[in-house]
Residue frames as qw, qx, qy, qz and C-alpha x, y, z in Angstrom:
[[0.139, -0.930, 0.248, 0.233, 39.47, -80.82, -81.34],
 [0.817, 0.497, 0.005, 0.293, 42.04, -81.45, -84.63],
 [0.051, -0.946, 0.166, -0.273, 44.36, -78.76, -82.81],
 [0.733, -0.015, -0.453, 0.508, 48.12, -80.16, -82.11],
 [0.270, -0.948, -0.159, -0.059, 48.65, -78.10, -78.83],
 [0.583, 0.584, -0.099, 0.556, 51.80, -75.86, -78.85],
 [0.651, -0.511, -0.152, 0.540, 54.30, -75.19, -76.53],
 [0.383, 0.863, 0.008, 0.329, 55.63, -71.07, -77.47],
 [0.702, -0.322, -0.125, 0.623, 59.19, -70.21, -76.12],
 [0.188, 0.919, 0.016, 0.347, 60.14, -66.81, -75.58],
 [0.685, -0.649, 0.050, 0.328, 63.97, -66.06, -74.59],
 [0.469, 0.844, -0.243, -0.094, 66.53, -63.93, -75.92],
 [0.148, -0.636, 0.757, 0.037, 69.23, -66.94, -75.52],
 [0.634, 0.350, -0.575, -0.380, 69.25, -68.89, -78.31],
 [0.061, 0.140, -0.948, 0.278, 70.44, -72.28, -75.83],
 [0.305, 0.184, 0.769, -0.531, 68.02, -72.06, -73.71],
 [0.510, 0.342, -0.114, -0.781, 65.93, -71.78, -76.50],
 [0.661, 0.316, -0.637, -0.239, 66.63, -74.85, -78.35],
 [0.017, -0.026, 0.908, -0.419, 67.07, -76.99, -74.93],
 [0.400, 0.222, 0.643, -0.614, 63.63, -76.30, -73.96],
 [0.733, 0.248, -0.367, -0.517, 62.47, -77.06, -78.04],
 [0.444, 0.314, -0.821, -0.173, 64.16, -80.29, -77.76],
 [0.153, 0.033, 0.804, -0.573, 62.46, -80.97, -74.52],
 [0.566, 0.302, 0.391, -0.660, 59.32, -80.24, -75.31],
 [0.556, 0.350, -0.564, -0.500, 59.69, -82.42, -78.74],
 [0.090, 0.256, -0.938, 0.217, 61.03, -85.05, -76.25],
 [0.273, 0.321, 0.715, -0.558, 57.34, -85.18, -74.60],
 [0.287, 0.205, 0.929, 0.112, 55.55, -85.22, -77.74],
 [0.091, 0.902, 0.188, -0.378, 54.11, -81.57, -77.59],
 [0.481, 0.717, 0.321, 0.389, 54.87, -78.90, -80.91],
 [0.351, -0.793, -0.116, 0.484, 57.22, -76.12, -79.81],
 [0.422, 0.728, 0.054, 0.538, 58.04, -72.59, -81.64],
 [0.500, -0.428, -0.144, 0.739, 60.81, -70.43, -80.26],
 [0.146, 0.938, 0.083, 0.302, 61.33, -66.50, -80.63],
 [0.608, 0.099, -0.353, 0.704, 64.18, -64.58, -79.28],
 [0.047, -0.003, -0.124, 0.991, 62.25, -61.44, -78.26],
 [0.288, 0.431, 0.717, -0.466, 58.53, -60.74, -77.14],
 [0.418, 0.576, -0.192, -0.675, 58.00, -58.51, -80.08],
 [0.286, 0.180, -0.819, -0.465, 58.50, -61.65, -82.42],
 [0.073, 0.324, 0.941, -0.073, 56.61, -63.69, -80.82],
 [0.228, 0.564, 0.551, -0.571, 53.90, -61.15, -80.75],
 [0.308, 0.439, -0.427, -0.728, 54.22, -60.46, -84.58],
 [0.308, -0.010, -0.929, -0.203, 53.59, -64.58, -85.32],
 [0.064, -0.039, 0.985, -0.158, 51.37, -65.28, -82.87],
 [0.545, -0.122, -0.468, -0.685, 48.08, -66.80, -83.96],
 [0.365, -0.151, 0.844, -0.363, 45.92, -68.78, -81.52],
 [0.723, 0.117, -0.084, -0.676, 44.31, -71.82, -83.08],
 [0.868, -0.227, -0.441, 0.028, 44.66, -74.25, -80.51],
 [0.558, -0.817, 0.142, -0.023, 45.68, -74.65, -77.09],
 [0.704, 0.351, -0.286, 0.548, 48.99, -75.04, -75.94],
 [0.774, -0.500, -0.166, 0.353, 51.46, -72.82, -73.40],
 [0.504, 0.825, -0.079, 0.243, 53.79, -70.46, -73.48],
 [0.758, -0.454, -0.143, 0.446, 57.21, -70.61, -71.51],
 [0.321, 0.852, 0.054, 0.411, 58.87, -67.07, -70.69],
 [0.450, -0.169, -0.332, 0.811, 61.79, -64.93, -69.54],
 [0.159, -0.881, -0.387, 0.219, 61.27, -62.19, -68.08],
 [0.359, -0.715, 0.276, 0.532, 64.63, -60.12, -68.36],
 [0.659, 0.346, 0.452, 0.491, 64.81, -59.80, -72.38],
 [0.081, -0.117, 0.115, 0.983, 65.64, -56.34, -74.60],
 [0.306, -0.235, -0.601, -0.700, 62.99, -54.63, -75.71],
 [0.602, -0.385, -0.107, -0.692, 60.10, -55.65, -74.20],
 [0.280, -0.432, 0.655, -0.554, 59.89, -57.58, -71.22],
 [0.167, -0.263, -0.950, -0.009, 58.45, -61.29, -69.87],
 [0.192, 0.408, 0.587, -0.672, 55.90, -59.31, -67.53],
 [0.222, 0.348, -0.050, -0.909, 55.14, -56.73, -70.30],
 [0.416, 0.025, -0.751, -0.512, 54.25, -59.58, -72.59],
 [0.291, -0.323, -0.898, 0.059, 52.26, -61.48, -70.21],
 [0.137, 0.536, 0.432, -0.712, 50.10, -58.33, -69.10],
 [0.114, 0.338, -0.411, -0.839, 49.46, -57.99, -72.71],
 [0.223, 0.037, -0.961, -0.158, 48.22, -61.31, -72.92],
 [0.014, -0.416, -0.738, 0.531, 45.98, -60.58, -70.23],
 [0.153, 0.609, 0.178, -0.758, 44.63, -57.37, -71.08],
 [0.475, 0.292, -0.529, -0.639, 43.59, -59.35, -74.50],
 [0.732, -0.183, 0.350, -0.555, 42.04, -61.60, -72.19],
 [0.732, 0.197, -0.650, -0.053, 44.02, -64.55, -73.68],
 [0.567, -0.690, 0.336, -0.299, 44.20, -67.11, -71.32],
 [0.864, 0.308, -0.349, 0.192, 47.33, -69.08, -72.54],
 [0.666, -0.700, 0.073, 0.246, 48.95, -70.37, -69.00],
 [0.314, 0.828, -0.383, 0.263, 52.19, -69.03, -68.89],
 [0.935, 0.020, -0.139, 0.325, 55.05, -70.71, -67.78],
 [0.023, -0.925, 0.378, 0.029, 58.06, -67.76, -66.06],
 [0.940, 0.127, -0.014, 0.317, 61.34, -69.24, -66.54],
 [0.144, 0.905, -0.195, 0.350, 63.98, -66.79, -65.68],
 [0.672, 0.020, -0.411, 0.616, 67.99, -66.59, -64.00],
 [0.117, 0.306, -0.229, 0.917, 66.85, -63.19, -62.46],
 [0.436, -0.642, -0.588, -0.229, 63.83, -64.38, -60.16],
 [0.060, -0.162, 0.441, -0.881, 63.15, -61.94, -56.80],
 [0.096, 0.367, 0.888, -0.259, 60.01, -62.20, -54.95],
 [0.187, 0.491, 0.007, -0.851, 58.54, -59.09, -56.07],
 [0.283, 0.353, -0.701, -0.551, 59.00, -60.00, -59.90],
 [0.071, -0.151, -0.986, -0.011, 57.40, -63.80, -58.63],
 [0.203, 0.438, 0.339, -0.807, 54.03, -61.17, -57.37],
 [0.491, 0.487, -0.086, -0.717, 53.59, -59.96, -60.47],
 [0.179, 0.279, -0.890, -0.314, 54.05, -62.79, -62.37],
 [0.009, -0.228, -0.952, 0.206, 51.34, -64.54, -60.48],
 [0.201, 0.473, 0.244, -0.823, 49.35, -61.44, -60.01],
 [0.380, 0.341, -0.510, -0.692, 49.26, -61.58, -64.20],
 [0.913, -0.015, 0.199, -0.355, 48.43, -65.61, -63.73],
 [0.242, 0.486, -0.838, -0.056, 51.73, -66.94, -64.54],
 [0.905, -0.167, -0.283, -0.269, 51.09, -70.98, -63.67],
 [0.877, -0.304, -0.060, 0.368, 54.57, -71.53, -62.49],
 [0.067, -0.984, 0.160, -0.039, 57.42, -69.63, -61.91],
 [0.904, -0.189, 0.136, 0.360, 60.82, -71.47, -62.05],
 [0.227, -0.862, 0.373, 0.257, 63.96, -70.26, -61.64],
 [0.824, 0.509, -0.214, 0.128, 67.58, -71.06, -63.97],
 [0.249, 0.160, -0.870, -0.393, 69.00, -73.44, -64.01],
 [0.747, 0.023, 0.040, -0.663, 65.80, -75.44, -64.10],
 [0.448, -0.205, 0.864, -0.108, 65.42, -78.91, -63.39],
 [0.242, 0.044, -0.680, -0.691, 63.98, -80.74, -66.60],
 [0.288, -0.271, -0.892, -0.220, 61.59, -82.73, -65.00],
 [0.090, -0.444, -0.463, 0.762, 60.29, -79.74, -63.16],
 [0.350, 0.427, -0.116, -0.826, 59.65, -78.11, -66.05],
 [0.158, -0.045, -0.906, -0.389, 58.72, -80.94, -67.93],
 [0.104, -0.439, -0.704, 0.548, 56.04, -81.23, -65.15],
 [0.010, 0.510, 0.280, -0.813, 55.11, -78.01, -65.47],
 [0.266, 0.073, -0.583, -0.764, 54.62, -78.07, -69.68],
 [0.192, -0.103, -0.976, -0.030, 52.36, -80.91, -69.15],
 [0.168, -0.471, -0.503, 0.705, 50.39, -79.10, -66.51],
 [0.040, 0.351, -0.237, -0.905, 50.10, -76.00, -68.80],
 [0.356, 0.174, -0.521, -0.756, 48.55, -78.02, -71.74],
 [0.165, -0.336, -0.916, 0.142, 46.33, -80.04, -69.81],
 [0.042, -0.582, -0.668, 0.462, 44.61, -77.26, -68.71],
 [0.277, 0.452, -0.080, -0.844, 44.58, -75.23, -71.52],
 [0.080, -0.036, -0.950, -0.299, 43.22, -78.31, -73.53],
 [0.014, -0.488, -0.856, 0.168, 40.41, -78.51, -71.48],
 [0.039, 0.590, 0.153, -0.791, 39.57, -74.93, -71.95],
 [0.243, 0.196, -0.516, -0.797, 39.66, -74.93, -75.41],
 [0.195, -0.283, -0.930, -0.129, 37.54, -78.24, -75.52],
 [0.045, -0.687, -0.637, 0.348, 35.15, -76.19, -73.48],
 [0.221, 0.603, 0.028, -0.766, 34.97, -72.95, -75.59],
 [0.059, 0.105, -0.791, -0.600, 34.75, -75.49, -78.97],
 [0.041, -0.185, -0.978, 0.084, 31.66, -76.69, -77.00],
 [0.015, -0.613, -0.463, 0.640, 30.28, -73.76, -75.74],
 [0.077, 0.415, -0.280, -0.862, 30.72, -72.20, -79.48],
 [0.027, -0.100, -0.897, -0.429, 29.16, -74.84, -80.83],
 [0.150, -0.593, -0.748, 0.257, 26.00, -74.93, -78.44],
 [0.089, 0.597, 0.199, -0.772, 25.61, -70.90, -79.03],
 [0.077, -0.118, 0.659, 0.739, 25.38, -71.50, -82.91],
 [0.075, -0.409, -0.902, -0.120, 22.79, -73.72, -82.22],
 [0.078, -0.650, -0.463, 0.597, 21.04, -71.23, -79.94],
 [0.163, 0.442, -0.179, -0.864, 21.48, -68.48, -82.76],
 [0.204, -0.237, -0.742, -0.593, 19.23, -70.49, -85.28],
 [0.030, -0.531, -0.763, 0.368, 16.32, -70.36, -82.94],
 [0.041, -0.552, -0.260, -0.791, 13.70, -67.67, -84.12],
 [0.151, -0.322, 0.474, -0.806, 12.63, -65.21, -81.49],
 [0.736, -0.257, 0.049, -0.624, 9.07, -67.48, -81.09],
 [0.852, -0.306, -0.426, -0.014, 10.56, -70.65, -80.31],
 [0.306, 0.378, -0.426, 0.763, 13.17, -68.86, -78.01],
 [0.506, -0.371, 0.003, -0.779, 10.02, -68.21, -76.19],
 [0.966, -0.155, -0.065, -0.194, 8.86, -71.40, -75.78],
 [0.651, 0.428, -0.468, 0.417, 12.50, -72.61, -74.78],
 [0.089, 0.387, -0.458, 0.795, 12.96, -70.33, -71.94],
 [0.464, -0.408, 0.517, -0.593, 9.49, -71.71, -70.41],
 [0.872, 0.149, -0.463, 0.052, 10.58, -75.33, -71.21],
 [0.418, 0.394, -0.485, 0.660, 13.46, -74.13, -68.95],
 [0.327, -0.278, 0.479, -0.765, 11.26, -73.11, -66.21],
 [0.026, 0.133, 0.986, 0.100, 9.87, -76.70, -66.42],
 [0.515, 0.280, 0.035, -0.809, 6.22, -75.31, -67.76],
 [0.485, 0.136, 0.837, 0.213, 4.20, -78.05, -69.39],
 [0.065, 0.290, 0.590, 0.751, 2.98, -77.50, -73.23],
 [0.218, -0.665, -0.712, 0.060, -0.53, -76.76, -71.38],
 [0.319, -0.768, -0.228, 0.506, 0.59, -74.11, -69.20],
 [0.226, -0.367, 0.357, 0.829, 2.95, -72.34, -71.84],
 [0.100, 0.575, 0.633, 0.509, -0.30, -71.95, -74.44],
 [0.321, -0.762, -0.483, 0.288, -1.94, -70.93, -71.53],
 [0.513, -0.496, 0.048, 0.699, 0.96, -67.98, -71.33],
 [0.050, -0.336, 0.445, 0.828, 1.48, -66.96, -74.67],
 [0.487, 0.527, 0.304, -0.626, -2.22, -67.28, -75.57],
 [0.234, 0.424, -0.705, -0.518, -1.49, -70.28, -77.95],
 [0.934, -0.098, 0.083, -0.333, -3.11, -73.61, -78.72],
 [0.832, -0.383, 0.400, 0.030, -1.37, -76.71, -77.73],
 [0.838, 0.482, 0.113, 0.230, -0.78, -77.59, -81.53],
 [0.128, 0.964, -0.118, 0.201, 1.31, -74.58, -81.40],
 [0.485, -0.755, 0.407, -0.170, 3.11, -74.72, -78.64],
 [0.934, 0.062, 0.332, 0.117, 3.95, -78.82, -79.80],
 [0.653, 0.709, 0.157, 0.214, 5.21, -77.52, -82.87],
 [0.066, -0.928, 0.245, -0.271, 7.46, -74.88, -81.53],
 [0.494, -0.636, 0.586, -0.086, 9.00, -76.86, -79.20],
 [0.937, 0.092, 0.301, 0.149, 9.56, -79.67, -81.40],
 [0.635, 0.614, -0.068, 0.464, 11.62, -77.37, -84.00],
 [0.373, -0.821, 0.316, -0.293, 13.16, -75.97, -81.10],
 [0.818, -0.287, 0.495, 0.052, 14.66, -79.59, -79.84],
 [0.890, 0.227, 0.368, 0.146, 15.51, -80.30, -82.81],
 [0.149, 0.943, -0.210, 0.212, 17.46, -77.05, -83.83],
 [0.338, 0.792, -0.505, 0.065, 19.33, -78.11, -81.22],
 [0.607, 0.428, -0.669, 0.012, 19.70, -81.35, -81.30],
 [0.134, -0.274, 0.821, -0.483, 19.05, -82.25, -77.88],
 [0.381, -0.370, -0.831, -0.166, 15.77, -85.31, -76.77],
 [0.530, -0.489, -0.608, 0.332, 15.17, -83.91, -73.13],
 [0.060, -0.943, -0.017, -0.328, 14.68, -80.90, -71.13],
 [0.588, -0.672, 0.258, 0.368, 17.98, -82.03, -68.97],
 [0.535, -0.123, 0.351, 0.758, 20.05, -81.95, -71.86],
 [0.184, 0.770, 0.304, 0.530, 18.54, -78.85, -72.96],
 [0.513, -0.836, 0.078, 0.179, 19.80, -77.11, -69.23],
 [0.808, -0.273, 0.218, 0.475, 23.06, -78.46, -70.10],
 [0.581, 0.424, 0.303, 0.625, 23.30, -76.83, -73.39],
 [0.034, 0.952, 0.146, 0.267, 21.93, -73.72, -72.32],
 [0.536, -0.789, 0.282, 0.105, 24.62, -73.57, -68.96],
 [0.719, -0.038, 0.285, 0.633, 27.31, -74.71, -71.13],
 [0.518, 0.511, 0.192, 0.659, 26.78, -71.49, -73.06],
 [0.323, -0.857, -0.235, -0.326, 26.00, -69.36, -70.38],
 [0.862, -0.325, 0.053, 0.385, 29.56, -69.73, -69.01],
 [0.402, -0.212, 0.188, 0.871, 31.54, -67.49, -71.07],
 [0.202, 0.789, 0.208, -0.541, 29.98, -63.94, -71.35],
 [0.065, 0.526, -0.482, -0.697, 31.94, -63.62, -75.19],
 [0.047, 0.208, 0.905, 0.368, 29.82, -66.18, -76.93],
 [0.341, 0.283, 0.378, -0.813, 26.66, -64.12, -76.47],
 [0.223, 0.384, 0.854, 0.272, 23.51, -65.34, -78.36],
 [0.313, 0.278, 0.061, -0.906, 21.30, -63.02, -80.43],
 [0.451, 0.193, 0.834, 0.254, 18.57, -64.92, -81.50],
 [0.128, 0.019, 0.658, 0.741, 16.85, -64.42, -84.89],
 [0.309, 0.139, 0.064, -0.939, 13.93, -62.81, -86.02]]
């Protein structure tokens, strides 16, 4: 993962804006600011993890509204509330949406410092695990529909014997297959062939179609 991960500020007070850039430069992390949800939502590009820290009380569109948008595009950059107008309700939804933290102004830096940190730790690891999981379906999409076959009862731990036996092949066959199979994708073993498969079998948006 080459991705610098990025802290995104959204507040419509310029200060608090620049405080919380200079903070988050302070810790070593990349940080763009916006005054208004609509800007941010005109720039933003995801391509790489990172965080996003928001008010809630801005013109225009709202923190919530943006972070139910976010959702309901099934991004799952943690969010970060930040806000001088906090109620418990407002904390509800905020959580309800998956906010990660909720913190109130004036904020304590090393609360929120805390809390960035937090954010892009765990959206690190996410990405690292959907770079993996994209990778390991690629693989899976070179497979042609007959060694796909012979895969799936590799997977049901079948020996070469038994899987001729099945698909009314001769051993040679069956050898063959499953060698360009392994080697497609790159794995030695039928445990790290599980792995690959259950790494991709984790998120439902990487579907494999395999190839004729």
């Amino acid at each position: 993962m080459n991705s610098q991960p990025t802290v995104f500020v959204v507040d419509d007070d310029p200060a608090i804006n620049q405080t919380i850039k200079e903070l988050v430069e302070l810790i070593g992390l990349k940080a763009l600011v916006y005054t208004s949800a609509r800007a941010f939502l005109d720039e933003f590009e995801r391509t790489g993890p990172g965080c996003l820290v928001l008010d809630v009380r801005m013109p225009g569109m709202s923190g919530l509204e943006l972070q139910r948008k976010l959702t309901d595009a099934d991004d799952r950059l943690p969010v970060i509330i930040v806000t001088g107008h906090a109620d418990v309700p407002m904390a509800v939804d905020a959580m309800k949406l998956g906010a990660l933290d909720f913190l109130e102004k004036p904020f304590r830096t090393q609360e929120l410092c805390e809390s960035i940190q937090r954010a892009v730790h765990l959206d690190v690891e996410r990405w690292r695990r959907r770079q993996q999981q994209a990778q390991a379906e690629r693989k899976l999409e070179c497979l042609t529909s007959a060694e796909r076959e012979v895969m799936e009862k590799v997977l049901d731990g079948k020996t070469n014997k038994t899987i001729a036996l099945e698909l009314a092949l001769s051993i040679r066959a069956v050898e063959d297959r499953r060698s360009r199979m392994m080697k497609k994708l790159a794995v030695k073993s039928r445990a790290e062939l599980l792995e690959l498969v259950r790494s991709c079998e984790t998120l439902v948006e990487y579907a494999a179609t395999p190839t004729a």
